[in-house]
N, C-alpha and C positions, 0 to 999 in steps of 0.2 A: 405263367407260374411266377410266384412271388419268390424271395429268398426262405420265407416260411411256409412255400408248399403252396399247393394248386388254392387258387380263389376260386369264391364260388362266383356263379355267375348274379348279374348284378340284379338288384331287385328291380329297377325302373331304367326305363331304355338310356336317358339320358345318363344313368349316372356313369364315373367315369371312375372303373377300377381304383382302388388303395386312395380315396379324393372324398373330404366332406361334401355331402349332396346340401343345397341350401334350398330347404322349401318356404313358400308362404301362402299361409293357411287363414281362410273367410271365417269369423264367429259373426254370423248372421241370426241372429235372436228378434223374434216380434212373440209378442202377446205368449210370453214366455217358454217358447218352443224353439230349440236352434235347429236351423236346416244342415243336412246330415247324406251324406250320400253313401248308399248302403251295400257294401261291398260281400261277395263270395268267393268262395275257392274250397280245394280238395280239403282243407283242416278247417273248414267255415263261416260262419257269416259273421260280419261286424260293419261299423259304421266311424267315416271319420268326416272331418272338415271338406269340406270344397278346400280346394287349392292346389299344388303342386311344387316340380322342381323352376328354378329359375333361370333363365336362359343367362350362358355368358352374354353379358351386353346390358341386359336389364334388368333395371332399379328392382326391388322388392315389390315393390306399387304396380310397376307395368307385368311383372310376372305373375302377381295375384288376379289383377285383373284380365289378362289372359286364359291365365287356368280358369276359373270362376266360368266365363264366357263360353271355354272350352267343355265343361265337365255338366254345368246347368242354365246355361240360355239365357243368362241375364248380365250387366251390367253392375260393380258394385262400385262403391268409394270406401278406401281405406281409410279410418279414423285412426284410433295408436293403438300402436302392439299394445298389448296386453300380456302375454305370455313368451317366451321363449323357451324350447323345451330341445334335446337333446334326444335324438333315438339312434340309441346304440343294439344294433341285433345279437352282438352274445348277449346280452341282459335280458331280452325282452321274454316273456313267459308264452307267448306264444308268438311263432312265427309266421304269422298269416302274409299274403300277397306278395311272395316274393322276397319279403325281411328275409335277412341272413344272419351266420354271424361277422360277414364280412361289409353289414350294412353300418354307416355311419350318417344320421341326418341333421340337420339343425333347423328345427321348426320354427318361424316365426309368424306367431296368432296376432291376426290385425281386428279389433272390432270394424262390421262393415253394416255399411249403410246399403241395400241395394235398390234397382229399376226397372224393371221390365216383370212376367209374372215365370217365374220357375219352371222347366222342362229340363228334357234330357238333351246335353249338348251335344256338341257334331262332333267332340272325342273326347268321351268318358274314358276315364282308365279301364285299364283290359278286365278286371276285377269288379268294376260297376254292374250294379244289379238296376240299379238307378235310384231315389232319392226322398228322400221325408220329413217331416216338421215333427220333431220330437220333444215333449215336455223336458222340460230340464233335469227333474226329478225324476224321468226315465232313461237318463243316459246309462246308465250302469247295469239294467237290466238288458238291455240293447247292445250290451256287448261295446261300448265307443271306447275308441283310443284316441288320446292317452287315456288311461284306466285313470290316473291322476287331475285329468281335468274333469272324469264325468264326476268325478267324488267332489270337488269344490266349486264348480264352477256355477252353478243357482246362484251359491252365497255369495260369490263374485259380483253377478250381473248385481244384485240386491244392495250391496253397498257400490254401485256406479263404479266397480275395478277400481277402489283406491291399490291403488300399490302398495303391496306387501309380498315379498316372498314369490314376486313373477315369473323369477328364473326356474323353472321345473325339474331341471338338472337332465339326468338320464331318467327318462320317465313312462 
């Protein structure tokens, strides 16, 4: 119990009560589809990034490549963020996978290069249904979060991510 009353409990095992959680999150894009790992629950279904929480101890790099490994069976190399986005759970319009309103995240999207050929890893999150190559121009009927990146993010890949306007905010 906080001083502002019972917390809820946390959306992902790592995170650590009333503590920004720091994820880092794969945009894995060929022949203009990004890979999407397809997630379920009781209010559900949507699709986000491969990636996860980052371990204390490691880099952004080593925790992305970690999750990745962990989640779809490959190998990738992080090239540059691209995106940083904020996920605040009072804000979000639906609370799929465990979001609260006591979740606070800090996303950071690496464009990746990967190795190996795509499966389902040796520990998808508990909400993994497992995983798909999505046309870009269908994120948003697929349900993908950030709702924010499936609206811009074609026009992104198509001007080579010049920088503009990267920061997402609460999104």
């Amino acid at each position: 119990m906080s001083i502002l009353g019972p917390m809820a409990a946390p959306a992902h095992k790592d995170e650590v009560p009333g503590a920004i959680r720091v994820a880092a999150r794969a945009l894995i894009i060929e022949e203009g589809r990004l890979l999407v790992m397809t997630m379920a629950d009781a209010k559900g279904q949507w699709c986000v990034t491969p990636g996860g929480g980052v371990h204390r101890g490691e880099t952004l790099g080593q925790g992305l490549r970690r999750e990745v490994r962990e989640e779809v069976g490959i190998e990738v190399t992080p090239d540059d963020i691209v995106y940083v986005r904020e996920l605040i759970g009072s804000s979000v319009k639906v609370q799929f996978g465990g979001i609260n309103s006591d979740t606070h995240q800090l996303e950071i999207f690496f464009h990746c290069r990967r190795k190996g050929e795509v499966k389902l890893g040796e520990n998808p999150d508990t909400h993994c249904t497992g995983f798909a190559w999505v046309p870009l121009k269908e994120l948003k009927q697929r349900n993908f979060f950030p709702e924010t990146l499936a609206e811009r993010l074609s026009g992104d890949v198509s001007t080579g991510f010049v920088p503009h306007r990267n920061y997402l905010g609460d999104a």
